[in-house]
Residue, then its C-alpha position, 0 to 999 in steps of 0.5 A: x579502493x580506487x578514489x573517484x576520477x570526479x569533474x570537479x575542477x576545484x580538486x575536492x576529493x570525497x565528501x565528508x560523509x562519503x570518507x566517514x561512509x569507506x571508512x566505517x566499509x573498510x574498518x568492518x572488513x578489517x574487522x571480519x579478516x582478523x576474528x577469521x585469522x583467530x578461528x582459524x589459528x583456534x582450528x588450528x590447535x585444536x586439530x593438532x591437540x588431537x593429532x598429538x593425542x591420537x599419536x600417544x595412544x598410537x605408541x601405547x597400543x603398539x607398546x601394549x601389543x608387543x609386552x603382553x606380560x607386562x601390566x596395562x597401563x592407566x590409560x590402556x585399561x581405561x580403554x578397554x573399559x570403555x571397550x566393554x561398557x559402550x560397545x557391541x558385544x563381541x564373538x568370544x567369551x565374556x571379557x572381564x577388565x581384570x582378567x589378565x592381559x596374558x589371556x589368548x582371547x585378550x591378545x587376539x582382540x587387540x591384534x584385531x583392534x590395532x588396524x582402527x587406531x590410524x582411522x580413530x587418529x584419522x577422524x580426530x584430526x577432522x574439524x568438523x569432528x568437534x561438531x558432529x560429536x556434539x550432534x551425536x551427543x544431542x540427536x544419536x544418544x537420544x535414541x537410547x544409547x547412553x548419555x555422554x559426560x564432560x570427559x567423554x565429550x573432550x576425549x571421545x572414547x565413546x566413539x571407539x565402538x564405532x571404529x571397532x572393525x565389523x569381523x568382531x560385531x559379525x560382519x566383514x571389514x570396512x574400507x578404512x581409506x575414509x573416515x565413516x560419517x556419523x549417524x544421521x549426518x550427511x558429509x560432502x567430499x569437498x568439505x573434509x580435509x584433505x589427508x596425504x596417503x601412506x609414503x614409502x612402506x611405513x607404517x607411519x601415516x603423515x596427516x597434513x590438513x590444508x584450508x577447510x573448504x568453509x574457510x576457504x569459501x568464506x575468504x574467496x567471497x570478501x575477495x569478491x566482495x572486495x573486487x566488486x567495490x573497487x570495480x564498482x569505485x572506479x567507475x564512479x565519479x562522484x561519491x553519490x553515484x558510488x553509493x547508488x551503484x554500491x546498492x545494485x551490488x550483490x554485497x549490499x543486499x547480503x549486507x542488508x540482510x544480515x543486519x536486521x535488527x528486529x526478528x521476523x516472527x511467524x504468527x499463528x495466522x501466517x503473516x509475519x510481524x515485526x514486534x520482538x515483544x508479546x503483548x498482553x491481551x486485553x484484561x475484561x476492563x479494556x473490553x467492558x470500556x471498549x464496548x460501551x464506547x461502541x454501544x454508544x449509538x445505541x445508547x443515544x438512541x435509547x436516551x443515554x447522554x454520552x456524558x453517562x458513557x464517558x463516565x462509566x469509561x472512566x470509571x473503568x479506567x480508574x479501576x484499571x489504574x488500580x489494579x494495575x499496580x498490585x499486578x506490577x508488584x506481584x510479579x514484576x519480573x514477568x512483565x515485558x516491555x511492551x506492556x509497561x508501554x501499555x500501563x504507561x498508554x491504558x488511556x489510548x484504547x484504541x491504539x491498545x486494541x491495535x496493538x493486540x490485533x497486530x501482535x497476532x498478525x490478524x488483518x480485518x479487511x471488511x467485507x459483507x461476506x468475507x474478507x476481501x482480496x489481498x492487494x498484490x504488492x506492485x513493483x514500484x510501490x505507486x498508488x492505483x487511483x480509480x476515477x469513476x466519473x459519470x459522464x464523458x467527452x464529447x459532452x461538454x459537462x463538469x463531470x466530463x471536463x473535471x474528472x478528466x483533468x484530475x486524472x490528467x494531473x494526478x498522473x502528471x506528478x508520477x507518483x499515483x497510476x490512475x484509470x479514469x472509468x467513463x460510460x460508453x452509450x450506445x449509438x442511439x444515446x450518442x446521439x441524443x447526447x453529444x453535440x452535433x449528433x456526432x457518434x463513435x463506432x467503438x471505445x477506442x475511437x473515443x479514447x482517441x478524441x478524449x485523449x486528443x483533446x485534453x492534449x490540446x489543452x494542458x500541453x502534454x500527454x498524461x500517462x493514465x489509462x481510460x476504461x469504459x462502462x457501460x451506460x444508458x441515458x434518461x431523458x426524464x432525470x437528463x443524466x447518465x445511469x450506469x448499468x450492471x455492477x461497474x467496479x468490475x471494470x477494474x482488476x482486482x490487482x489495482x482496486x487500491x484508492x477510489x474516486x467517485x465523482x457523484x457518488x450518490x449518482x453512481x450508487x442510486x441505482x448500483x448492484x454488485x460488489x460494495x466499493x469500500x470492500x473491494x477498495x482500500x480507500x474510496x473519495x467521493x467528491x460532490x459535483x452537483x446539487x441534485x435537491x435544487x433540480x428537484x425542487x423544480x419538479x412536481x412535488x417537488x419538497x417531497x422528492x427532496x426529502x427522500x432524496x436527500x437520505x437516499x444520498x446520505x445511504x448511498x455516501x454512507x455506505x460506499x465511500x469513506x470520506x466525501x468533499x463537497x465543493x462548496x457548501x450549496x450541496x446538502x450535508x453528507x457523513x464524514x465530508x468537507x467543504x473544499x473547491x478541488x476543481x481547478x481551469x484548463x492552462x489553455x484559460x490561463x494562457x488567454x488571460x496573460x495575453x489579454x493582461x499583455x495586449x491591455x498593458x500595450x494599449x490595445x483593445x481587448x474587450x469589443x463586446x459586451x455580456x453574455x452567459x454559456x451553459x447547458x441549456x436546461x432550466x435548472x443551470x440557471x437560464x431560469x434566474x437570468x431570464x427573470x432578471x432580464x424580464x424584470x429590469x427589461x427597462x432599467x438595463x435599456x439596450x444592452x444585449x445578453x449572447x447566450x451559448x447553448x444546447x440542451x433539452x429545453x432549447x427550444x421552449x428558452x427560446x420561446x419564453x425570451x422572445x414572447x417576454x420580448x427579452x434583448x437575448x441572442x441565442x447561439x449554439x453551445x461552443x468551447x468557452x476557449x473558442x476565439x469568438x467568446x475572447x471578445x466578451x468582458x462581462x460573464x453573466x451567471x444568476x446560477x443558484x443551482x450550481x456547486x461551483x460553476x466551473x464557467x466562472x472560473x475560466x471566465x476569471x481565468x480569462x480576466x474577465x468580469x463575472x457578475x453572480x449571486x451571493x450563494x455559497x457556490x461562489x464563496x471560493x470567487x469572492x476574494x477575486x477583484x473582478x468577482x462582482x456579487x449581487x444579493x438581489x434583484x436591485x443589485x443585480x442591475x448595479x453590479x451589471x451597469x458597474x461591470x460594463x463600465x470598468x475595466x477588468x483588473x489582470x490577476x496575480x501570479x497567487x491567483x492564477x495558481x489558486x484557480x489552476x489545476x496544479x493547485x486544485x491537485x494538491x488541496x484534493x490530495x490533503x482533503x483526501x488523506x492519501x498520505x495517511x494510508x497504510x501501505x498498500x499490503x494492509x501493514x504498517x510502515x514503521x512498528x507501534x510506539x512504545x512511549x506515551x510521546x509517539x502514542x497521539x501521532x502514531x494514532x493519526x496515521x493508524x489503518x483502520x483495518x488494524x481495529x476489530x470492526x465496530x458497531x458502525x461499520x455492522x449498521x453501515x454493511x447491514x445498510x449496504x446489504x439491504x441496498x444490494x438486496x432492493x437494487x437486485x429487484x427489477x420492480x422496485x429499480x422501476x419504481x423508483x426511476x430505474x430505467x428497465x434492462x439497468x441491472x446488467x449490461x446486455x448483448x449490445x454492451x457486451x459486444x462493444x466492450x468485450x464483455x461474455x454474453x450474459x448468458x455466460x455471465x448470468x447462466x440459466x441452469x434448467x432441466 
């Protein structure tokens, strides 16, 4: 092959690697070029064996035919035995082999049976005739006719009775100018030897055989082959580039495919597997141990400690161990190696169970009434990440702001396609909701501001898509409820990973299909401490407390891991604690810039405290006006600015001026606004908050934060200009000590622990993408065998390789009676539904392309 043209201005040729790499390629086609010489010359003898043999017997019948008088031969009287015992009956009378050859009759048939001699020699000189004579042996003798022996196999006397000419079976003669094909075999003409025709009147025929068409197909393919990689060499430069061309080829994939190692076997189910080995099935004490550790539940519930489980398991086991040897003993021979792996592993019940599940091809997929839809393989083997999120720009909320910027840097890495799914209200609730009562026609003009505006602020243009649902709004609860079954809005083909932002928000009042059955993978992350608010409201204790299992419902039945970001939320099942929320670069960007206006000297805080946010009560205007009001004189003249719209504007208001309270109110703006760069101090009495996301930029911005010791700020307490007061007293001191420092510029960890980039990475490992199964359901790599690769082959094991448990029966009997309450228009009232949630209606459907609900939901009527 032509070596590289490379850049390299030292001259160095091919890596090593790249050499040992053409030398393996050209050794093996060496290789292959030699075992062709050889069975090629083989061929080769073989036909010339016949062709030599065909003439002997030639010579002997034209010697016969000539002397009658004279004694057969050996060889001739074997002949017509033959002739009599395998072939048809002829017309004439009986013929004996040892009547006389002088015979009439006799002569007659071998004048006759001259003319098949040459066309006898003719197909012996095939080489494909080794083959089809064993084909005949194996499929036409079949049929009834008689067996064929060693001898007659080397010889192939039976087959003269199909060469005898059709005037002796009754019929007329064939056209002897081409060999006859055997029985149930289809010839092309391309693949016989080509044989020259008579020359010069002789009777003699001269048989040449040229390159068998096979043959020659398989050497004009390596030439090809060969041609390809030189091309291929020579307009490569580097050894890594020819590698990655050599890929593209033809050659390659044929390469590929004829070395696979391991047998793809169809299973009873029609999925393929990959295990070369059966694997026993499960013995009556893997499935006595394997229901008491699913029974355990239930038997908690009866009173039964899990040591008395734990017990009888191991009694099992000890049983199982005993046994197991007498059975080894009995018949050793028998037993594969995958079962020796399962003797070695017994104790891993778990892995054992998927490894029967797998040798079978069966796939659970979960599913209340069936099993799910297939996931189609997409073509570039990224992950599909939904974001469902119930809120949207232009309102200026955490759960607008954060899951737009998760869903802007998952999709910044190109590794995961993500769709943030966001509610569309209607043009009355755009009103009451987004700021300035500003409004949009449709869902593309929407799209078009949101996209705009996080461009703004991360410095560039994520690749993901944005889809609508449709939504309504509720004054009573101030949030946003989700109407109608809103997993339909994404397709089938991508339902891969979900993530719920407030999972038990979407799913109070949820009705359609269960999201962990459509999705592979559903997160559910926590933004909001919805028992704090209740607790505010009348009767509040009591809401709390069936609010708080309501959330774990909801949590348990459609998410299969939920992250709390901090440890203000309630408990939930199968969650943890992590801060996945990160600031916008824009806030970062301010802070540098006042760390560099500081170290030139210049003023860069004019202006004193001041608090942003929602105003509502519950987001902490409740704590700071109490504080104010209760250190009214030890905090003397010092202002608090206060930016803000919300529901209780007004009465906040009011309360401040009636308490005589030193607060300026302003309406609500971006907290990256110019006029808040001013600001040194961040006020924030917030209890109420998860993690209060105005912290962040505020540190961000290299500002001064003063707020409560709560569990919602243990992510800020390692800040130094995170001041943290534990009551009242202390709140007055951390104030007065804020106003009289100077805020301390972050480092470079620091800046990253509160960016996006690193909020990014602690979701991907809270979430455990990386540890899910291919998106088709199968496993990547076959199951260990030794007892080392058992424990972490186990960790990174689907889920929908286990038969299902006694959990996941309680969690979808849980999900079928929410679906079943959730579809009952009185009981949605009851508990706070708002009327008309349960589908979208006409309005919706209009602005989101949707069918009529009469097409969706049809009445069938007489």
């Amino acid at each position: 092959m032509t070596p590289w043209n490379g850049d390299d201005s030292s001259g160095v040729g091919v890596s090593a690697p790249a050499e040992r790499a053409l030398s393996f390629i050209s050794k093996s086609l060496h290789d292959v070029q030699k075992s062709a010489n050889r069975d090629l010359k083989l061929m080769s003898q073989r036909a010339k064996s016949f062709r030599d043999l065909a003439n002997t017997l030639d010579k002997e019948w034209e010697k016969g035919v000539e002397t009658f008088t004279l004694p057969l031969s050996k060889n001739s009287s074997n002949l017509l035995r033959k002739i009599r015992e395998t072939g048809p009956p002829l017309s004439g009378p009986p013929f004996s082999p040892i009547t006389s050859i002088s015979s009439k009759d006799n002569s007659d048939f071998l004048k006759n049976l001259a003319p098949s001699l040459p066309n006898f020699r003719r197909s012996h000189s095939d080489p494909n005739f080794n083959n089809r004579l064993t084909d005949e042996a194996s499929s036409g003798r079949a049929g009834g006719g008689p067996a064929f022996n060693s001898q007659d196999s080397k010889s192939g006397w039976d087959l003269m009775p199909k060469y005898v000419p059709s005037s002796q079976r009754g019929g007329g003669w064939a056209d002897w100018s081409q060999p006859k094909p055997f029985p149930g075999i289809r010839v092309n003409d391309g693949d016989w030897p080509r044989v020259k025709e008579r020359t010069g009147g002789s009777k003699k025929y001269q048989t040449k055989i040229d390159d068998w068409e096979p043959i020659r197909r398989a050497k004009e393919s390596v030439k090809e082959s060969l041609k390809e990689l030189e091309s291929t060499a020579a307009t490569s430069k580097t050894p890594a580039e020819f590698f990655e061309n050599v890929k593209k080829t033809e050659f390659f994939e044929n390469v590929k495919k004829n070395l696979k190692l391991t047998p793809i076997k169809q299973s009873a189910f029609g999925a393929k597997t990959e295990f070369e080995n059966d694997v026993a099935p499960l013995d009556v004490t893997e499935l006595l141990e394997n229901l008491v550790r699913q029974s355990e539940p239930w038997l908690d519930q009866l009173g039964v400690k899990k040591d008395v489980s734990e017990k009888l398991c191991e009694a099992l086991r000890s049983y199982k161990r005993k046994e197991q040897p007498a059975a080894l003993n009995s018949d050793s021979r028998e037993i594969s190696t995958s079962n020796k792996a399962v003797v070695k592993s017994v104790d891993d019940l778990d892995l054992r169970i998927a490894s029967v599940v797998q040798s079978t091809g069966y796939r659970y997929k979960g599913g209340l009434f069936g099993e799910q839809a297939a996931a189609t393989d997409d073509d570039d083997g990224r992950r599909n990440i939904a974001i469902v999120t119930t809120a949207s720009l232009p309102w200026m909320t955490g759960t607008a702001v954060n899951p737009l910027f998760r869903a802007a840097y998952l999709a910044k890495s190109g590794k995961q396609k993500v769709t943030l799914l966001v509610p569309w209200l209607s043009q009355k609730d755009q009103e009451l909701v987004y700021p300035n009562h500003m409004t949009f026609d449709s869902p593309a003009d929407q799209e078009t501001y949101v996209r705009n505006w996080l461009e703004a602020r991360v410095g560039f243009r994520p690749d993901f898509k944005i889809a609508f649902y449709p939504g309504k709004f509720s004054t009573e609860k101030r949030s946003i409820l989700a109407a109608g079954d809103i997993s339909q809005f994404i397709p089938d083909r991508e339902a891969d990973v979900a993530v719920l932002e407030e999972p038990e928000h979407l799913t109070w009042y949820y009705h359609g299909r269960r999201w962990t059955d459509k999705f592979q993978h559903v997160v559910g992350v926590v933004h909001t401490n919805y028992l704090e608010y209740v607790k505010r409201e009348k009767n509040g204790p009591l809401q709390a407390f069936f609010l708080e299992h309501v959330n774990n419902w909801m949590a348990r039945i459609y998410c299969h891991k939920v992250i709390r970001l901090s440890g203000a939320t309630q408990m939930f099942p199968k969650s943890m604690v992590c801060n996945v929320h990160g600031v916008s670069p824009k806030f970062l960007h301010i802070g540098e810039e006042i760390a560099t206006h500081s170290k030139e000297g210049k003023v860069t805080f004019n202006k004193g405290a001041y608090f942003l946010g929602k105003m509502i009560w519950g987001k902490g205007y409740r704590e700071l006006v109490d504080l104010l009001n209760q250190h009214k004189d030890e905090l003397g003249a010092m202002d608090v600015d206060v930016y803000g719209n919300g529901e209780d504007s007004a009465e906040v208001e009011a309360t401040s001026k009636k308490l005589g309270l030193r607060v300026n109110f302003h309406r609500g703006r971006d907290h990256a606004d110019d006029t808040l760069h001013g600001y040194k101090v961040f006020i924030n009495p917030s209890i109420s908050d998860v993690v209060c996301t105005t912290t962040a930029e505020a540190l961000a911005m290299g500002k001064i934060v003063v707020c409560a010791d709560h569990p919602s700020n243990e992510f800020f307490e390692s800040f130094p200009n995170c001041f943290i007061y534990k009551n009242s007293e202390e709140f007055v001191q951390k104030v007065k000590e804020a106003m009289a420092s100077e805020p301390v510029p972050l480092t470079a960890e620091q800046r990253y622990l509160l960016s996006w980039e690193a909020a990014t990475d602690r979701f991907l490992d809270c979430a455990e993408l990386d540890k899910l199964p291919p998106k088709n359901g199968s496993l990547e790599t076959v199951l260990p065998t030794s007892g080392e690769e058992v424990a972490e082959k186990k960790k990174t094991m689907s889920l929908s390789m286990s038969m299902p448990n006694l959990g996941e029966a309680v969690d979808k009997g849980l999900a079928f009676t929410h679906f079943f309450l959730s579809g009952i228009e009185q009981a949605r009232n009851v508990s706070g539904a708002l009327p008309g949630t349960m589908h979208p209606d006409s309005q919706f459907c209009r602005d989101l392309n949707l069918p009529p609900p009469l097409v969706q939901r049809p009445v069938y009527t007489w």
